[in-house]
N, C-alpha and C positions, 0 to 999 in steps of 0.2 A: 584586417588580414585578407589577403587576395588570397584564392582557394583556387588549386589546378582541378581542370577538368577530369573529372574520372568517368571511368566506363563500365561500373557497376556498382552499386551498393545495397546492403541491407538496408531496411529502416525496420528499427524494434520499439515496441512500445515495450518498456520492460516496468511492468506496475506489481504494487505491492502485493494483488490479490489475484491479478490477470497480466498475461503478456501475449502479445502478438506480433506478426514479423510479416511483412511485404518487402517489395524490393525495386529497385532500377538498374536493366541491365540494356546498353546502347539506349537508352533515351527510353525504353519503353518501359512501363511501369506495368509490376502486379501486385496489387492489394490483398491481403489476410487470405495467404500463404498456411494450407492448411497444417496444420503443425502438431496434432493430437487427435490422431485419429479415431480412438475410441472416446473422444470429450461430447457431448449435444451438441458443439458446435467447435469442427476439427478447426476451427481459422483461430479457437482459444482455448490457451493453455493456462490453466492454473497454477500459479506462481509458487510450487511446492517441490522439495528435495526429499526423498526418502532415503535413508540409508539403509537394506536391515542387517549389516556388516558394513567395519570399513572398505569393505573393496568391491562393495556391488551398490549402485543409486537408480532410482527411477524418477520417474519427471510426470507433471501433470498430472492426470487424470489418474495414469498408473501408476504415479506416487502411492495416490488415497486409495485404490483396490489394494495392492496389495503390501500395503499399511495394514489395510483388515483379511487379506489371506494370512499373514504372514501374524495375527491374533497381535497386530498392534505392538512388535516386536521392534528395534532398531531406535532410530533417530527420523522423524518428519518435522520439519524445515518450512515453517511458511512466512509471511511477512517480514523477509531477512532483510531486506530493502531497507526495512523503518530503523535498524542499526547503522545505516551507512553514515549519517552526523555524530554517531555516539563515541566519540575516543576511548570509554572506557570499555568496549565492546570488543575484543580482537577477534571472535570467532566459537568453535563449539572443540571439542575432543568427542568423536565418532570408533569407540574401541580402542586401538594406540594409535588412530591418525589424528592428527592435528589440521584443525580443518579452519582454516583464516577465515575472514569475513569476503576479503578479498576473493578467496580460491572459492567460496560458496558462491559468491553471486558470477564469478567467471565460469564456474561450475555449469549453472545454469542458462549462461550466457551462447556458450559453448556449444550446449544441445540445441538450443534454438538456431543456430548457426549451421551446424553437420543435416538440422532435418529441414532445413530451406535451401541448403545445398541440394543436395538431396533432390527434394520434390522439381529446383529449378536445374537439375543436373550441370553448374556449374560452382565452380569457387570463387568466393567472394570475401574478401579481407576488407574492404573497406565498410563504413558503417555508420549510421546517422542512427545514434541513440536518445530517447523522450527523456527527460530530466525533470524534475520539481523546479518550479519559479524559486521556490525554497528547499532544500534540503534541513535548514537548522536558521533562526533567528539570531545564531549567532555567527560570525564572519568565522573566526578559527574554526568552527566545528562544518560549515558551510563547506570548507574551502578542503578540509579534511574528506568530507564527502565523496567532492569532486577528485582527488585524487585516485582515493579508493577505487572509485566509478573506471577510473582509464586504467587503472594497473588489472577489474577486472575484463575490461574488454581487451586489454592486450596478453590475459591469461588466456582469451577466449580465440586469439590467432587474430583479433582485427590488427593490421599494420594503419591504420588511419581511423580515427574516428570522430565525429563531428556531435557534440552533445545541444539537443535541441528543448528549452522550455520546453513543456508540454500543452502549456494554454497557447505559446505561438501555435505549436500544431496546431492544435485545432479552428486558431485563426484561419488556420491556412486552409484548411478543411472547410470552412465558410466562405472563403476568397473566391474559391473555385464558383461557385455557385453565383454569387451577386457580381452584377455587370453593372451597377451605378455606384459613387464614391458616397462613404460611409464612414461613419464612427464607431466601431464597435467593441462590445465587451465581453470576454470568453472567461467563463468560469468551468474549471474542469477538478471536478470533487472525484477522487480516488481513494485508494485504503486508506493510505498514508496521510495525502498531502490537500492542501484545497490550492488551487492556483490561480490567477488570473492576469488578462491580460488585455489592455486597450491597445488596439491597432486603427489606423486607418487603410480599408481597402479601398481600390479602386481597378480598373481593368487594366491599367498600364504595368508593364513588369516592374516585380518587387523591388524595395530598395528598403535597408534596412532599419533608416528612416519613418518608414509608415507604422515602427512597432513605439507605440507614444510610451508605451509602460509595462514593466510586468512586477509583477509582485504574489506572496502568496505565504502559508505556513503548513508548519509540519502538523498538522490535525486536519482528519476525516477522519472516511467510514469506520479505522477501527478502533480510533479515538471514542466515536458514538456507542459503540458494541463495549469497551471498556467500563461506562460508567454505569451498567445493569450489574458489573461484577464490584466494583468498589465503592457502590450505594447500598445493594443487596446480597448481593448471590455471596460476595466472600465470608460473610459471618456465619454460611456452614461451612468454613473451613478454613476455621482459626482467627479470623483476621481480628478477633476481640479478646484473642487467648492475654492470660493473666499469666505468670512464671517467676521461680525465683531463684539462681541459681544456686547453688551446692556451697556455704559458708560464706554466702550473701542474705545481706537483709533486705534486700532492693526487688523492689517488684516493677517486673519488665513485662512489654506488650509484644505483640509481633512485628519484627524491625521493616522499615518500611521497605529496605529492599526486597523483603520476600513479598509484599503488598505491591511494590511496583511487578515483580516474575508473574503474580497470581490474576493483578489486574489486567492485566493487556496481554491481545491474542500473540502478540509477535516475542512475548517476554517469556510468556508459560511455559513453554517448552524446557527452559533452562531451569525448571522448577528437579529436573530431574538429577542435574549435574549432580554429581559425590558433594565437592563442599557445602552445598546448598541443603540437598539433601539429609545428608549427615544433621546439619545442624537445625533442621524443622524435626528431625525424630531426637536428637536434644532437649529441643522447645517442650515435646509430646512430653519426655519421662518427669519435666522441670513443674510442668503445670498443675497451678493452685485449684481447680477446679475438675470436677468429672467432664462437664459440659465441655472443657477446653479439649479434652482430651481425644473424647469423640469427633469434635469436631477435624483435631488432626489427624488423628486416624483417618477421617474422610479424603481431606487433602494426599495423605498419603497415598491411598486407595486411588484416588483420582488420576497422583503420578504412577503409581505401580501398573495398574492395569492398562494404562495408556488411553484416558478417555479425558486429557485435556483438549486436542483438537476436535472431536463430539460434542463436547459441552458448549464450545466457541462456536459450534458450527449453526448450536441450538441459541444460543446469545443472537444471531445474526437474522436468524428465522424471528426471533420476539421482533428484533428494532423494524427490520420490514411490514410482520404485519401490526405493529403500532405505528409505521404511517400512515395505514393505512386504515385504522381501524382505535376506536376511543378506548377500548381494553384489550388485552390478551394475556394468555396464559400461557407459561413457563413450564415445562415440563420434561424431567431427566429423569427417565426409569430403572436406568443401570442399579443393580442388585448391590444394594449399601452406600448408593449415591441419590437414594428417592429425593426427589425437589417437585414439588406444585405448588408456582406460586401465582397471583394476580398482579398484573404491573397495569397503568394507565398511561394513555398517550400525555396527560398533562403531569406525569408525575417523570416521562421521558424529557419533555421541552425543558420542564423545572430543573433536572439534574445535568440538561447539555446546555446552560446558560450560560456557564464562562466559554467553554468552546465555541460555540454560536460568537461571543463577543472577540474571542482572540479570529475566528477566521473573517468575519464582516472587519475587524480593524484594517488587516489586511486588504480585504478590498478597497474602503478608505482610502489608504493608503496610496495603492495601486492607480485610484482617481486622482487623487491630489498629483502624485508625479506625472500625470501624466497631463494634469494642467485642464481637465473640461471637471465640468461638473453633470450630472442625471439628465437635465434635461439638453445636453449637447450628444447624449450615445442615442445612436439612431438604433441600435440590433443588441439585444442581451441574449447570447450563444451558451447553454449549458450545457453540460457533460459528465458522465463516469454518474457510478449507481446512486452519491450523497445529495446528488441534486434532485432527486427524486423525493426526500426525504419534504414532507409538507414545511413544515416550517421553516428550513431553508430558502424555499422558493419564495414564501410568502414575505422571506426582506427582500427579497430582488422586487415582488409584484408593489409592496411598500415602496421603495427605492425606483423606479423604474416603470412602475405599472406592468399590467400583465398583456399590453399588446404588442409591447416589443422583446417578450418572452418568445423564443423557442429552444427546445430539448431539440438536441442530436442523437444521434445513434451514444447508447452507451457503452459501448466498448469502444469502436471503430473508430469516431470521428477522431479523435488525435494519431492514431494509424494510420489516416489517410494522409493527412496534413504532414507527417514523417516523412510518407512518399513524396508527398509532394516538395518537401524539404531536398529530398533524395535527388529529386529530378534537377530541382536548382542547382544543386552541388553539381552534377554533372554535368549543366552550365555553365559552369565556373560562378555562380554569382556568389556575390558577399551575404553573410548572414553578420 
């Protein structure tokens, strides 16, 4: 596809956990576009939606404040990203508005758009958005994805947009730097996604050619944060409940859908929905045991009070300091939600073992298409916060060894490489 020259654009990293927005306007670039002014670091936004009525939303930072001025009231929105392959997912209901998947992530799109306007006081419709190597392992739900994706950035006023890998970015983010020709491999671990991608750089201008392979899947960061709740933490709240229904003799569990809402950060939320709802305080009157009972009372308690994204936020807090550390302790004080538990860094590795093997296949994969084997990659480029997790690292230092290891900036480096995507577009070159 030959690509006309343009004379501005956004570049968004729009991630499951974090997003951030730079730009090119006449050839000149600006990188991480402060965008959330009261965030630690206004150049990142937190990838959150608050509603606390349909007709009023806040963003980032001031999502989560006043999520807790407003005593945890409304609808808070995070990991909305990780829905984009899911067909059976159309979106949330926000009081009587109907809120598509679509209109959520253009929703969000939106404001990153109006406040880089904003801060660069001009309008910009075009746009180079960071994408998953994968969205979905499977091609319909892949491809479903990507639809989605453009109808939310054309809810978002882009008239053009150009969708970019995310591990190319940060190839590209590496390009800049090395002036000798190279083989290298970008791993960029996000909430959602793990990516990868073999390129060859060299000093001469891109061609699109040099990208040998990209490949990747729909697991990370909150994939890892997920199995601390569907190994342990769900069995205070219900996930072992017994039940028998009303002129039934059949004794039933809790159905897996409500185990997939309770396991994963980006599902829980919809623990709140009426039908859902409704039928977990069914589960409660149905159940064979006192202990079950309790337990769903807990879960209830968890959604009533709005202390799902707290709990998640405490799930997140464990997995980092057990990389960092052989034990740590669990700990949720909220008044009828007491949890102190001991978890172990090898009782984390034991339970991310098929995940570890579904995203190393992938990289696999990623090699073989692209035709070298370990000891032909001269540079292993990593990225986003999962790469940080020890185990991880240690198949690349396995695979690879650890002198052609370096970590990049963990947020920024695929940001950068967007703009730099940005600036080529405005070249006209081919991607």
């Amino acid at each position: 596809m030959s690509l006309q020259k343009i004379k501005s654009a956004l570049a968004i990293d729009f991630g499951t956990s974090h997003s951030l927005v730079g730009a090119v306007i006449d050839g000149k670039s600006t990188e991480a576009i402060p965008i959330d002014a009261t965030a630690p670091d206004p150049t990142l936004m937190r990838t959150l939606l608050y509603f606390p009525h349909q007709d009023s939303c806040f963003y980032g930072s001031q999502a989560l404040s006043q999520y807790i001025d407003q005593d945890m009231e409304g609808r808070l929105f995070r990991s909305f990203k990780s829905h984009l392959a899911n067909p059976n997912y159309l979106g949330s209901v926000v009081g009587n508005r109907i809120l598509s998947l679509e209109n959520m992530v253009g929703t969000f799109l939106l404001e990153l758009k109006k406040r880089a306007e904003n801060y660069l006081q001009v309008s910009i419709d075009h746009a180079v958005i960071g994408r998953p190597a994968r969205y979905s392992m499977d091609s319909v739900h892949e491809e479903i994805a990507i639809v989605r994706m453009q109808k939310a950035a054309h809810f978002a006023g882009f008239r053009d947009v150009q969708f970019i890998p995310e591990p190319i970015a940060a190839a590209f983010d590496y390009r800049k730097k090395i002036n000798t020709e190279k083989i290298i491999l970008v791993g960029d671990f996000g909430g959602g996604t793990s990516d990868f991608t073999v390129m060859r750089i060299h000093p001469e201008p891109f061609s699109k050619k040099d990208v040998l392979a990209v490949d990747g899947c729909p697991l990370a960061g909150d994939a890892l944060d997920s199995i601390f709740m569907s190994h342990r933490l769900n069995e205070y709240f219900g996930a072992q409940s017994v039940y028998r229904l009303p002129m039934s003799s059949n004794l039933l569990t809790m159905p897996p859908s409500i185990m997939q809402r309770l396991n994963h950060p980006a599902h829980c939320v919809h623990l709140k929905e009426k039908d859902t709802y409704e039928f977990i305080r069914e589960v409660r009157k149905c159940a064979l045991r006192d202990s079950d009972k309790d337990a769903i009372d807990r879960l209830c308690l968890l959604v009533d009070d709005q202390q799902i994204f707290s709990f998640f936020e405490k799930i997140e807090h464990l997995k980092k300091t057990l990389s960092l550390s052989q034990n740590a302790e669990f700990s949720f004080d909220y008044p009828g939600l007491e949890i102190l538990q001991e978890f172990s860094q090898a009782q984390f590795v034991t339970w991310s073992e098929s995940i570890q093997k579904r995203i190393f296949q992938s990289l696999d994969d990623c090699m073989k298409s692209a035709g070298v084997i370990p000891s032909q990659i001269d540079l292993v480029c990593l990225t986003g916060g999962t790469a940080q997790v020890p185990f991880i690292r240690k198949q690349f230092v396995e695979r690879f060894g650890s002198g052609k290891l370096q970590t990049s900036s963990q947020f920024h480096s695929v940001l950068s490489g967007l703009v730099e995507s940005a600036s080529l577009w405005h070249q006209g070159v081919q991607f």
